[in-house]
TIBAZA-852844 format. One record per residue (C-alpha): residue in one letter; residue number from 0; x, y, z. Coordinates in steps of 0.2 Angstrom, whole numbers, plus 5000, padded with zeros to 4 digits. Each point is the difference from the previous one (the first is absolute). Example, Ala and Ser with C-alpha at 12.3 -4.5 7.8 and 13.67 -1.06 7.14 Angstrom:
2
A, 0, 5062, 4978, 5039
S, 1, 5006, 5017, 4997
This chain:
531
X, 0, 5126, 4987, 5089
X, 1, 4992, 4985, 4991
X, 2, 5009, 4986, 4992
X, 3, 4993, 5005, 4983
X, 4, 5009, 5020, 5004
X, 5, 5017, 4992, 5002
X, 6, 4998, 4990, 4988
X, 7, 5001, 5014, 4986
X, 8, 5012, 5008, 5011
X, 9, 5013, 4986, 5002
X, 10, 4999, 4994, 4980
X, 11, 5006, 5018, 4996
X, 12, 5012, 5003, 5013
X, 13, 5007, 4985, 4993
X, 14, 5000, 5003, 4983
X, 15, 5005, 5018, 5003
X, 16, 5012, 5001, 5012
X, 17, 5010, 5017, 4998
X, 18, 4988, 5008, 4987
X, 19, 4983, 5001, 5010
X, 20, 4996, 5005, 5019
X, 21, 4981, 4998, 5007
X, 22, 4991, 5011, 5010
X, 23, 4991, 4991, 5015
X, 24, 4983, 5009, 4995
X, 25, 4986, 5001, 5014
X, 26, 4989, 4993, 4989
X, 27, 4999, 4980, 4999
X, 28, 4994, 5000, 4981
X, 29, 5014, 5014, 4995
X, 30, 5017, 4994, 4996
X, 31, 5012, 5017, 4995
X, 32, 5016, 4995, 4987
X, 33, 5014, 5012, 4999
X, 34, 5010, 5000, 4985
X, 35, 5012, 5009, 4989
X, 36, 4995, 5006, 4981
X, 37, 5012, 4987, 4994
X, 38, 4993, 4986, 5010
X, 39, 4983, 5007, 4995
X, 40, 4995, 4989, 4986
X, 41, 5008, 4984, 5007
X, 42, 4990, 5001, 5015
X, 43, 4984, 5003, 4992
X, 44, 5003, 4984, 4988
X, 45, 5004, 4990, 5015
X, 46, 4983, 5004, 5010
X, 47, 4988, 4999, 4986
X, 48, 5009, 4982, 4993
X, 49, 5004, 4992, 5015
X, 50, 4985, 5004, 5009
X, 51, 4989, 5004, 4984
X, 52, 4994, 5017, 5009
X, 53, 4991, 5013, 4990
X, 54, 5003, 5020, 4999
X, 55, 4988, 5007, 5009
X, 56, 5007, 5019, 5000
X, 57, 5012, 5010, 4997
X, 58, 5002, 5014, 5013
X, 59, 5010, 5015, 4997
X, 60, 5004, 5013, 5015
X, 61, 5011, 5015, 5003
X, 62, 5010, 4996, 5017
X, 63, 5012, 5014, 4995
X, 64, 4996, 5009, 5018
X, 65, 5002, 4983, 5008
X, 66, 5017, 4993, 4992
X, 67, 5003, 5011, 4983
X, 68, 4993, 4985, 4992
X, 69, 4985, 4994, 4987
X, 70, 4993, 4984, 5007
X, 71, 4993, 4990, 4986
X, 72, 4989, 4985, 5008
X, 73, 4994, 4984, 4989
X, 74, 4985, 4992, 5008
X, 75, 5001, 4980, 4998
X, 76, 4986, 4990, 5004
X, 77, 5003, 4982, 5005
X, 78, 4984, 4991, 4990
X, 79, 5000, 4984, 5015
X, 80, 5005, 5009, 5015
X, 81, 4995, 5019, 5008
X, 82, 5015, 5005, 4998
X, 83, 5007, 5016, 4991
X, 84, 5017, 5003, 4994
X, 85, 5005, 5019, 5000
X, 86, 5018, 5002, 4990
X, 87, 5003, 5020, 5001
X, 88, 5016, 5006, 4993
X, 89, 5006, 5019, 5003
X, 90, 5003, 5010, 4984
X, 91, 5011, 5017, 5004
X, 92, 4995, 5017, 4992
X, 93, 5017, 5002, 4993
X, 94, 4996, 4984, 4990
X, 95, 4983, 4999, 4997
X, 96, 4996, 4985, 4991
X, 97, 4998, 4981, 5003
X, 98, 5002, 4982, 4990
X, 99, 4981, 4996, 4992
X, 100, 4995, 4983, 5007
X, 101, 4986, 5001, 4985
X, 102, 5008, 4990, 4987
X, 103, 5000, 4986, 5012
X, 104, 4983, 5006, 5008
X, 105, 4991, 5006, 4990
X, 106, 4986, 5003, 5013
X, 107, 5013, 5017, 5005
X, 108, 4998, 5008, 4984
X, 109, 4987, 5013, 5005
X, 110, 5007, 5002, 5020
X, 111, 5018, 5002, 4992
X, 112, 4992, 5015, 4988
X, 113, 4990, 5009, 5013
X, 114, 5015, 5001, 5013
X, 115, 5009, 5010, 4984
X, 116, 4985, 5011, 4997
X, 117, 4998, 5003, 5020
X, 118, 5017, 4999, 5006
X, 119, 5012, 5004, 4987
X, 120, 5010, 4981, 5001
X, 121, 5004, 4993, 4984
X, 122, 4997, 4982, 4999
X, 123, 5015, 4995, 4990
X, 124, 4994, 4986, 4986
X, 125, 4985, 5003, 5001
X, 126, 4991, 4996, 4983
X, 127, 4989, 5016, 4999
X, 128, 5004, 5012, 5011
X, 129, 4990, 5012, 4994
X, 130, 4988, 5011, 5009
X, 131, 4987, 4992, 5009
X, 132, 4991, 5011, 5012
X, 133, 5005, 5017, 4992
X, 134, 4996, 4999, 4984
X, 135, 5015, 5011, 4993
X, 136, 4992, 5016, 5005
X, 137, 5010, 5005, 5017
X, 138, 5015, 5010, 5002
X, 139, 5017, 4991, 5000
X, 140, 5006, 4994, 5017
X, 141, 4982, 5002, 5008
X, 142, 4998, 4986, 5013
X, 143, 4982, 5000, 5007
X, 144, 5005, 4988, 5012
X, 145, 5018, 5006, 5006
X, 146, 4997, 5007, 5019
X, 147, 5008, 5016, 4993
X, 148, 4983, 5002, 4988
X, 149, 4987, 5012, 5006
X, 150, 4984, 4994, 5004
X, 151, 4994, 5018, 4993
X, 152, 5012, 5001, 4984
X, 153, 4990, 5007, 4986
X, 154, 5006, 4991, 4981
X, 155, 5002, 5008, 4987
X, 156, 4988, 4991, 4984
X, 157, 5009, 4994, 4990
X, 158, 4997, 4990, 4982
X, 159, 4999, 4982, 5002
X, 160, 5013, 4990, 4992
X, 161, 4990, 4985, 4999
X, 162, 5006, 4988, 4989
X, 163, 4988, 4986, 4991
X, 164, 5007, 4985, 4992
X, 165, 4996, 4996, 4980
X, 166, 4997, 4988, 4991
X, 167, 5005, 5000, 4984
X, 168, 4995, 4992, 4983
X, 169, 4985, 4997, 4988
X, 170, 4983, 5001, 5006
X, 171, 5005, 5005, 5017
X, 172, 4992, 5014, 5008
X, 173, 4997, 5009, 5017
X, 174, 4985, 5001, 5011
X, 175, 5002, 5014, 5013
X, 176, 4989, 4997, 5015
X, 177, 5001, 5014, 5014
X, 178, 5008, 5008, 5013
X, 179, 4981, 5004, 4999
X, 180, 4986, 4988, 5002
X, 181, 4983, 5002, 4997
X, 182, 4993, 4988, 5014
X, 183, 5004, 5009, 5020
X, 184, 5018, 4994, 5002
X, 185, 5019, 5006, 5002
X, 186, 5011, 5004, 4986
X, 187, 5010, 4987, 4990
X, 188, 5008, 5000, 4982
X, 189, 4998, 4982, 4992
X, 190, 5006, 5001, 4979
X, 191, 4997, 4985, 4991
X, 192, 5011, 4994, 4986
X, 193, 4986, 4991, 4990
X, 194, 4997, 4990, 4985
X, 195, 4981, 5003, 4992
X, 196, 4990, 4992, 5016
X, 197, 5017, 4993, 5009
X, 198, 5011, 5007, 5013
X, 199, 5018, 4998, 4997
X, 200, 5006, 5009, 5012
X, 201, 4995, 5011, 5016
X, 202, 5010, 5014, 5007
X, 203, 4992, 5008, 5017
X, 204, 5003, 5014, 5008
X, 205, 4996, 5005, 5020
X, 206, 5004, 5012, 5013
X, 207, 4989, 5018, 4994
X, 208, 4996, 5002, 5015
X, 209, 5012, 4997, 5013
X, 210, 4996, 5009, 5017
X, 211, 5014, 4998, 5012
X, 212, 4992, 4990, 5013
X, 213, 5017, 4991, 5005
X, 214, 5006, 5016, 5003
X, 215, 4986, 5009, 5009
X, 216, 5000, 4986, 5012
X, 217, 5017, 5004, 5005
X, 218, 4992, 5020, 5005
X, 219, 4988, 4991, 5012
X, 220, 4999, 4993, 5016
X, 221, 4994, 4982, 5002
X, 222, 4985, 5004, 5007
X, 223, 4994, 5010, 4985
X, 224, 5008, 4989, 4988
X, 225, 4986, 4987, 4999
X, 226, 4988, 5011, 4992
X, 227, 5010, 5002, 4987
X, 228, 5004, 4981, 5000
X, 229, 4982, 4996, 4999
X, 230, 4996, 5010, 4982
X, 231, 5016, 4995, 4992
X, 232, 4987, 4989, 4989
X, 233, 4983, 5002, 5003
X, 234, 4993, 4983, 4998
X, 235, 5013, 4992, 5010
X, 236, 4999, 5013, 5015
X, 237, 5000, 4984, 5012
X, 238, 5015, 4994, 4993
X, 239, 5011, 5014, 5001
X, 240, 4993, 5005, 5019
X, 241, 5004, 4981, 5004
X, 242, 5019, 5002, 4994
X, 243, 5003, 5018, 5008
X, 244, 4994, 4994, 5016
X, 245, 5008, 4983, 5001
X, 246, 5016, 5012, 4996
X, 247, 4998, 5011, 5014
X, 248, 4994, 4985, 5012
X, 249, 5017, 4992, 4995
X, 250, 5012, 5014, 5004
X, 251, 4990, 5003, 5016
X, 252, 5001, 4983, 5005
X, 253, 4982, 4999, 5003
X, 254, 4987, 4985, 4997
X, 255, 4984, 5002, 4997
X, 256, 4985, 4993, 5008
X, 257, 4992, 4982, 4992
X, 258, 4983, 5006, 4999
X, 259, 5010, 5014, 4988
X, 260, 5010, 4988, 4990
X, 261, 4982, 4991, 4996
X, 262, 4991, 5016, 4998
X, 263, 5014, 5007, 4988
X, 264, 5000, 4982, 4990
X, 265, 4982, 5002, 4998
X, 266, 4999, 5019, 4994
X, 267, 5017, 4995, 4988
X, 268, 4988, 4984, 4991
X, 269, 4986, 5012, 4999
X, 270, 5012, 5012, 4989
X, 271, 5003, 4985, 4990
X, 272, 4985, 4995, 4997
X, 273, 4993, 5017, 4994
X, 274, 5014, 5002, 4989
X, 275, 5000, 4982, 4991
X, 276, 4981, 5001, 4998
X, 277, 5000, 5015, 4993
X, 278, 5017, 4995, 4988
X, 279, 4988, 4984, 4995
X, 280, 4987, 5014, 4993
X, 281, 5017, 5010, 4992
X, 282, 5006, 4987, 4991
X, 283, 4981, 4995, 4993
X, 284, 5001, 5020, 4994
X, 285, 5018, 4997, 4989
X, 286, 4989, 4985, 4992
X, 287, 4983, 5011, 5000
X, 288, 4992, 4987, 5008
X, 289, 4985, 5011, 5009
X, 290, 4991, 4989, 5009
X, 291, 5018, 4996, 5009
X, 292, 5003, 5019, 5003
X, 293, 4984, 5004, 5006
X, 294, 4998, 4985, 5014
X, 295, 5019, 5004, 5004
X, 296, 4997, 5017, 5007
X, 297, 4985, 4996, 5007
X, 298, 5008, 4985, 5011
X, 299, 5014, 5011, 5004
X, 300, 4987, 5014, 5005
X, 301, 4995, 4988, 5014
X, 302, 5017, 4999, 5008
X, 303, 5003, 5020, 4999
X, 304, 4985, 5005, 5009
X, 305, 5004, 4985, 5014
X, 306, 5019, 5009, 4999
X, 307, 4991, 5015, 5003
X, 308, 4988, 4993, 5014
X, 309, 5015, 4995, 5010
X, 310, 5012, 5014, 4996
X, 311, 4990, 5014, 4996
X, 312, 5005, 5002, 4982
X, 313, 5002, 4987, 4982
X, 314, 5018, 4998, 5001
X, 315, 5005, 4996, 5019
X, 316, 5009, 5015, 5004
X, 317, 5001, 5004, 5018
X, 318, 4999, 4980, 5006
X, 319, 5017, 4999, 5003
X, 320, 5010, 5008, 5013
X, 321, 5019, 4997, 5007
X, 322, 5000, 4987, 5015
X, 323, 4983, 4991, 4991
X, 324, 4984, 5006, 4995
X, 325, 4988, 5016, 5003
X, 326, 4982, 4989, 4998
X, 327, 4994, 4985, 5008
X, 328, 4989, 4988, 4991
X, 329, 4986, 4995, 5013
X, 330, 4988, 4987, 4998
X, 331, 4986, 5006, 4991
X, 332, 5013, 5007, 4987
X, 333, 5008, 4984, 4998
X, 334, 4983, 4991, 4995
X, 335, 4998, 5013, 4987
X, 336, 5016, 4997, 4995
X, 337, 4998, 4981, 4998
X, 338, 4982, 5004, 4995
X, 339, 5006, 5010, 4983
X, 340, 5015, 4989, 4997
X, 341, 4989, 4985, 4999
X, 342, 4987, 5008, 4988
X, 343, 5016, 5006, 4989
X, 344, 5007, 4984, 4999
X, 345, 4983, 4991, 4993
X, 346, 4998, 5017, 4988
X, 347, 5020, 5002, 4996
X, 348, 4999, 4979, 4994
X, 349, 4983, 5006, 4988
X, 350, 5010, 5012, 4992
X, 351, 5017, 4989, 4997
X, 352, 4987, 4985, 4994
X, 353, 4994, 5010, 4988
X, 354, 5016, 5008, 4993
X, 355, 5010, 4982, 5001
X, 356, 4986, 4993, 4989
X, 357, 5002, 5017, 4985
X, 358, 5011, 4994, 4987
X, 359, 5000, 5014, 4995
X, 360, 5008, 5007, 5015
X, 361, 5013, 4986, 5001
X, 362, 5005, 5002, 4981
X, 363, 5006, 5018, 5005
X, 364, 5006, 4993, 5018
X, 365, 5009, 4984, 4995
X, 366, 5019, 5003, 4992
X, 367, 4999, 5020, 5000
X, 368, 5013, 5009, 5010
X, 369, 5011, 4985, 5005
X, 370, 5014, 5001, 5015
X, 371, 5013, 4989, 4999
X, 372, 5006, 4990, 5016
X, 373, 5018, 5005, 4995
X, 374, 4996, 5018, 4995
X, 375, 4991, 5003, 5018
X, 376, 5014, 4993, 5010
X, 377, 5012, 5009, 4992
X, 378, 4991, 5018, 5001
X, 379, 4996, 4994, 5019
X, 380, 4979, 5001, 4994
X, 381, 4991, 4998, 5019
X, 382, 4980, 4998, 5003
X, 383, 4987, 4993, 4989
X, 384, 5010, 5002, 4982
X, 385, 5014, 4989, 5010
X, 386, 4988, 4986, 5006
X, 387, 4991, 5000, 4984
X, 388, 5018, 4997, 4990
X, 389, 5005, 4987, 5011
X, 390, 5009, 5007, 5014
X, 391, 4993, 4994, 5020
X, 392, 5001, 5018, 5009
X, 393, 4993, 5009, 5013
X, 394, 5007, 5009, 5013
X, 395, 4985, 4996, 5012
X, 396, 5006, 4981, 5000
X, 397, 5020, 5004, 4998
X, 398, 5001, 5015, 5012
X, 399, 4983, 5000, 5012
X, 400, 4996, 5015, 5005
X, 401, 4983, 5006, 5011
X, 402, 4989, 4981, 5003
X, 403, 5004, 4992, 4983
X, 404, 5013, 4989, 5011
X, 405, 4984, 4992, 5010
X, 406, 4988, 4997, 4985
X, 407, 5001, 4987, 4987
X, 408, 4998, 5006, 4978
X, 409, 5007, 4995, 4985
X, 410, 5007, 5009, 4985
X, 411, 4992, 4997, 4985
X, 412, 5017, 4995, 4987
X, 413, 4997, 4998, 4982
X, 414, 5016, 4991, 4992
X, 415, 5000, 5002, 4980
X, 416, 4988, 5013, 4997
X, 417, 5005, 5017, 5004
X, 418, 4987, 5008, 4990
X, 419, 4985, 5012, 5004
X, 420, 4988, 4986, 5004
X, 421, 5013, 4994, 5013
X, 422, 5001, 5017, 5010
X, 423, 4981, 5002, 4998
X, 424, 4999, 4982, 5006
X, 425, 5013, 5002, 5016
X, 426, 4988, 5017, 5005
X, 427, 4986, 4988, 5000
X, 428, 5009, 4989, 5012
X, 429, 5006, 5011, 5010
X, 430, 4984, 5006, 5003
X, 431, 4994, 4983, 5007
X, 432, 5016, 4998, 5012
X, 433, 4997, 5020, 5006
X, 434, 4981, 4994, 5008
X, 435, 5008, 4987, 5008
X, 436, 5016, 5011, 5007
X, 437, 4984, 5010, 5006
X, 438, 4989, 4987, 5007
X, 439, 5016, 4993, 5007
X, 440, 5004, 5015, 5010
X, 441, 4984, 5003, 5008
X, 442, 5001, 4982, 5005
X, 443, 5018, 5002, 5009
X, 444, 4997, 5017, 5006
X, 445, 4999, 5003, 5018
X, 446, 4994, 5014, 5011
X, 447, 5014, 5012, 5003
X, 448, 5007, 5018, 4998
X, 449, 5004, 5006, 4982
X, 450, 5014, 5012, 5002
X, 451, 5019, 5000, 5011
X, 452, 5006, 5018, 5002
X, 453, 5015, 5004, 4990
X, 454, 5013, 5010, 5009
X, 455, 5001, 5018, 4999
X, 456, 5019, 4999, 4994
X, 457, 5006, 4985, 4989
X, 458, 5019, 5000, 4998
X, 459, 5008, 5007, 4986
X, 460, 5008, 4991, 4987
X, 461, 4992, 4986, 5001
X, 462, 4997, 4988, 4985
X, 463, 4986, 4989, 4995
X, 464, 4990, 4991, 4986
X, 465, 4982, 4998, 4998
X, 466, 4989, 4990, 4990
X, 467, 4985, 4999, 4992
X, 468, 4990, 4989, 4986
X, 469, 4989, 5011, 4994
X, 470, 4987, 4997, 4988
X, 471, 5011, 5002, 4986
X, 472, 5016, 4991, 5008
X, 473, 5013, 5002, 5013
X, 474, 5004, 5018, 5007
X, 475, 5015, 5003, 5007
X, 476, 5007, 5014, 5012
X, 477, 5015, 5006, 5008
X, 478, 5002, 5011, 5014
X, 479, 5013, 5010, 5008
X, 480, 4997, 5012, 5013
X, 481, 5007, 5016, 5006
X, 482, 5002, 5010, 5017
X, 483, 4986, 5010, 5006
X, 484, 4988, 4988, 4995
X, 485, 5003, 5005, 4981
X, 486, 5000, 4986, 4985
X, 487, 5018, 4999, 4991
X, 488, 4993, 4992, 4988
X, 489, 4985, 4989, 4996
X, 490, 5003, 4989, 4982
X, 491, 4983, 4993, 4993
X, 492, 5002, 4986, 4985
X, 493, 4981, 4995, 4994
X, 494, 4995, 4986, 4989
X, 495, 4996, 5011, 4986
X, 496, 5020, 5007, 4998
X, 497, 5006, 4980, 4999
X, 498, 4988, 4996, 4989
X, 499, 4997, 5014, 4985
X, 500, 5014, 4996, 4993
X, 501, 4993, 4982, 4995
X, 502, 4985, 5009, 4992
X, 503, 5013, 5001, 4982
X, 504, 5005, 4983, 5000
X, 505, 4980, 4992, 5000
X, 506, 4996, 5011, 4987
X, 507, 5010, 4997, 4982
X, 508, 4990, 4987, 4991
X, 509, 4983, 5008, 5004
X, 510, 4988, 5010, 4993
X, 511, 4998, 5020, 5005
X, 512, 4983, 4996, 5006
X, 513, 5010, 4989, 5014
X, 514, 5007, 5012, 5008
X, 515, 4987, 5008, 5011
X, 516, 4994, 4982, 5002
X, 517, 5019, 4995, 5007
X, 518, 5002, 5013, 5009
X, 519, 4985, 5001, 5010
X, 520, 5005, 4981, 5004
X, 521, 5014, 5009, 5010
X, 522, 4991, 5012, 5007
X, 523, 5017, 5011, 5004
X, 524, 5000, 5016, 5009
X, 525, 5007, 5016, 4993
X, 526, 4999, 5009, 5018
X, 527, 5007, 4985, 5009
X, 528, 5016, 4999, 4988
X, 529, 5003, 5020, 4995
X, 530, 5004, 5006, 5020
C-alpha cells in the first residue's frame, strides 16, 4: 500500500470514526467508502472540499441477490493523485429512495435522474427530478435496470409526456429543431426561446434512442462482451475496447505485456487524431468555411485508410483484445506510419494557417458559445470543452493507463476564453502532442509479445474501474463480475453524458445561426450518451 493510499485512508478514518468503514480493495488506485444515507452528503462534501476531488460517476447496481441491497457508488477523482474514492451507500427496496447530493454537486444532477428512471430510487431534493432517460412514455414501476427486468420484456408505446419549458413574454417565440435532423445523425429535440435573431434560451432533449447496452452486457459472458463494447460509439471503437479490456485485465489480475501498452497508446492517438482533424473540418462546416471542410476530410481520410492498413478497417475495430493487442506493428509499417504522420503535420499546419489568418472565420469563432470556468466545474465538463474553459484535465496524465506513464505531452489549457475558437484551438494542439505520443512510442518500444493470456475463470464479484481520455474527454467504466464467467454489471459514463448538459448554458446571448456552429465545437455523441 503506497504512502499516498493511506494517506486518503487515514484522513477519513479520522474524520469519520463511527460513520464510515473502508474496503481494502485489490486495486492500488481503488479506495471503497461505506456509509449510511444519513452520512451520505456529509461524506461527499468532505472528499470533494477537503481534497478538492471531482465526481467522476455515479454508479447504480441491484445487489438485491447479494445482500437485499441497492448499492449506489460515487466515483471521486483526486485531480493531484491516481487515486479514486468510491463512497457507495445501500438503499433497501422497502425504501427506495436516497438524499440528492446535486444541490451541492451539481455535476450529479444527470447520474441522480437516471438512477430514478433505471432503478426506481428517488433521489430526495433533487431540483428536477423529472424523467431523464424515459421520456414519460413507460408503464409505472418499470425498472429496465432492476435484476428482476427482463432482458426480453416487450413495452408497451406509450405517448410521451415530454415536457418543454416556455418562455414567456413579448416578441418571444420558439424554434423547434428535431428529434429529426436532416444531416446523418441521432435524434435530439433542441427548442429555442428566441428574440428576432437572439437565443434566449435553449431547452434540449435526448435519449430517442436508448438501446439497453448496460443491460445486454449483463446477458453475456465477458468474452463476448467486447464486441459490443467496441460499437458502443463508432468513432471511438478504440476507446471503449481499451476500457472493457483494462476492466477484465483488472478483475483477472492480469498485466499486459509493454510492447501492448505501447502498441494500444499508439492505436488510442491514432483515434484521436482522426477524430480531432476531422472535428477541425466540422467546426469550418457550422461557420461555412468550405475550403476548411473540404481539407479537413481530406486530412482525416489519410489517417482512416492508415487505421485501415493496420487494422483491417477505418475505425480500429478488432485491434484490441483482452490481455493486449491482436496486431503487431512491424518495421516497415511503422515507417509508414511516421512517413504519413509527418506529411500530415506539414498539410495539417497549411490548413490551420490559412483558417487562423480568415477574419472572417475568427469573427464567427471568437466569443460564440462561451463555457464558463465555474459553469464547467460545476456540471464536472471533461475533455476538450474542459481545457478550453480553463480546467487542467486529462486522465492520461492524472490516471495513466497503457504507455502514457513513459512518454512525455502537454495539455493544451486556454484560461479566459471558453469559447469555439478555444476548443477548435485545443484540437489543433492536441493534434501536435498526439505525433509526438506516436513518435515517442516507436522510439521506446521494444521487441516483445503483444498479448498475456487471461484466465479461463476470473472470480466473481469482483470490482473495478477503468479509464479512458478519449477524443472527446475522460471515459469512465465500472465493472462487477459474476460466477460462470458472466458480467453483473458493466457501467459505461462517456464524455458526451457530462458534457450535454453545458451545451444550454453557452448558448443564451447568441444568434440561431450559432448553434450548429457551438455545437459542432462539442462534437457530443448521441450514441455514446443514450445506452
Amino acid at each position: 500500500m503506497s504512502n499516498n493510499r493511506q494517506f486518503y485512508i487515514d484522513t477519513l478514518s479520522s474524520q469519520f470514526k463511527e460513520v464510515i468503514s473502508i474496503t481494502k480493495s485489490f486495486l492500488e488506485n481503488e479506495i471503497y467508502i461505506s456509509t449510511k444515507k444519513e452520512n451520505l452528503v456529509e461524506v461527499c462534501m468532505y472528499i470533494r472540499d477537503t481534497f478538492h476531488a471531482v465526481l467522476s460517476s455515479m454508479i447504480c447496481n441491484d445487489e438485491r441477490s447479494i445482500d437485499k441491497y441497492f448499492k449506489i457508488y460515487y466515483v471521486f477523482s483526486m485531480p493531484r493523485a491516481d487515486i479514486f474514492l468510491i463512497v457507495n451507500v445501500p438503499i433497501s427496496e422497502q425504501q427506495p429512495e436516497f438524499p440528492s447530493i446535486t444541490p451541492k454537486i451539481p455535476a450529479a444532477h444527470w447520474y441522480e435522474r437516471e438512477i430514478k428512471d433505471m432503478f426506481g430510487l428517488e433521489p430526495v431534493g433533487h431540483p428536477d427530478p423529472y424523467t431523464l432517460v424515459l421520456h414519460g412514455n413507460m408503464p409505472e414501476k418499470t425498472y429496465p435496470l432492476r435484476k428482476d427486468f427482463d432482458i426480453n420484456t416487450r413495452i408497451p408505446l406509450q405517448e410521451s409526456k415530454l415536457p418543454f419549458f416556455r418562455v414567456e413574454g413579448e416578441g418571444v417565440f420558439e424554434i423547434p429543431v428535431g428529434p429529426i435532423h436532416a444531416g446523418i445523425i441521432e435524434p435530439g429535440h433542441f427548442r429555442f426561446s428566441a428574440v428576432g435573431d437572439s437565443i434566449f434560451y435553449l431547452d434540449a432533449k435526448l435519449f430517442y434512442t436508448h438501446k439497453g447496452t448496460e443491460k445486454i452486457f449483463e446477458a453475456m459472458p465477458y468474452t463476448k462482451a467486447l464486441f459490443l463494447a467496441e460499437r458502443i460509439c463508432g468513432v471511438c471503437a478504440a476507446s471503449h475496447a481499451t476500457g472493457y479490456c483494462q476492466a477484465i485485465e483488472k478483475v483477472a489480475g492480469i498485466e499486459i505485456p509493454p510492447r501492448a501498452k505501447f502498441i494500444r497508446t499508439i492505436v488510442l492517438e491514432l483515434e484521436r487524431l482522426y477524430n480531432h482533424i476531422g472535428d477541425v473540418g466540422n467546426i469550418c462546416a457550422g461557420a461555412a468555411f468550405l475550403l476548411g471542410i473540404a481539407h479537413g476530410f481530406r486530412i482525416r481520410e489519410y489517417i482512416q485508410q492508415l487505421n485501415e492498413t493496420i487494422t483491417g478497417n477505418r475505425y480500429l475495430r478488432g485491434m484490441l483484445t483482452m490481455g493486449g493487442v491482436r496486431f503487431d506493428i512491424n518495421d516497415d509499417l511503422k515507417k509508414h506510419i511516421l512517413s504519413l504522420l509527418n506529411h500530415i503535420k506539414k498539410d495539417f499546419k497549411e490548413l490551420t494557417n490559412i483558417m487562423f489568418a480568415s477574419s472572417s472565420l475568427l469573427d464567427r469563432l471568437e466569443t460564440t458559445g462561451r463555457l464558463s470556468t465555474e459553469i464547467a466545474r460545476g456540471l464536472g465538463v471533461v475533455g476538450v470543452a474542459a481545457r478550453a474553459s480553463g480546467i487542467a484535465t486529462d486522465t492520461r496524465i492524472i490516471h495513466p493507463y497503457a504507455a502514457y506513464g513513459e512518454v512525455d505531452f502537454d495539455i493544451p489549457i486556454f484560461h479566459y476564453e471558453g469559447d469555439v475558437l478555444a476548443r477548435v484551438r485545443v484540437r489543433v494542439d492536441e493534434v501536435y502532442q498526439s505525433m509526438y505520443i506516436i513518435e515517442q512510442c516507436f522510439d521506446k518500444m521494444s521487441e516483445g509479445p503483444i498479448k498475456t493470456s487471461v484466465k479461463e475463470e476470473i472470480p466473481p464479484y469482483r470490482q473495478a474501474l477503468s479509464y479512458v481520455e478519449s477524443p472527446r474527454g475522460e471515459n469512465i467504466y465500472w465493472i462487477m463480475t459474476a460466477p460462470n464467467n458472466m458480467l453483473y454489471r458493466y457501467k459505461v459514463r462517456s464524455p458526451s453524458f457530462c458534457n450535454w448538459p453545458a451545451i444550454p448554458f453557452t448558448i443564451p446571448g447568441n444568434i440561431v445561426p450559432d448553434f450548429p456552429l457551438i455545437n459542432k465545437s462539442f462534437e457530443l455523441c448521441y450514441s455514446c450518451t443514450d445506452l
